[in-house]
N, C-alpha and C positions, 0 to 999 in steps of 0.2 A: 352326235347325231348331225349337226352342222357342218361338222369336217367331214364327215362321211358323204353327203347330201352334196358336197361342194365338189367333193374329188370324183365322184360317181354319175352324178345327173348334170344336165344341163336345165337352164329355166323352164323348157318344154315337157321335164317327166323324165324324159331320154335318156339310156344308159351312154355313158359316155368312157371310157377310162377304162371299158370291160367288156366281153363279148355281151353280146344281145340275147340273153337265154330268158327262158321261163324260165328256169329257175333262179335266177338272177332278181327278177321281178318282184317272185314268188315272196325269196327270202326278205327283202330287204322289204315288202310292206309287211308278212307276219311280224316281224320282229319290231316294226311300226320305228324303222330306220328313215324313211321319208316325211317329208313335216305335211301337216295337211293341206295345203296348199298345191302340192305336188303327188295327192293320193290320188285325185282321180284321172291325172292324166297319164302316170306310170300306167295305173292301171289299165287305162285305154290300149297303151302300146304294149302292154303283157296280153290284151285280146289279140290283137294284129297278129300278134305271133301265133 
């Protein structure tokens, strides 16, 4: 989850490392890949889109 979290997001939530999709967003909070700290601001930027 860490490695994942590291290579994928920036400290902002922000996909980084990957295209910027919903479903990019989608998958990686169902599967509760992002730490809590970083749920509500993915989140945010999965609304944006």
């Amino acid at each position: 989850k860490e490695a994942f979290t590291a290579h994928y997001f920036d400290a902002d939530g922000r996909l980084r490392n990957a295209p910027e999709t919903q479903t990019a967003y989608l998958l990686a909070l169902a599967f509760d890949l992002i730490p809590e700290p970083l749920r509500a601001k993915a989140a945010g930027h999965l609304v944006e889109l």
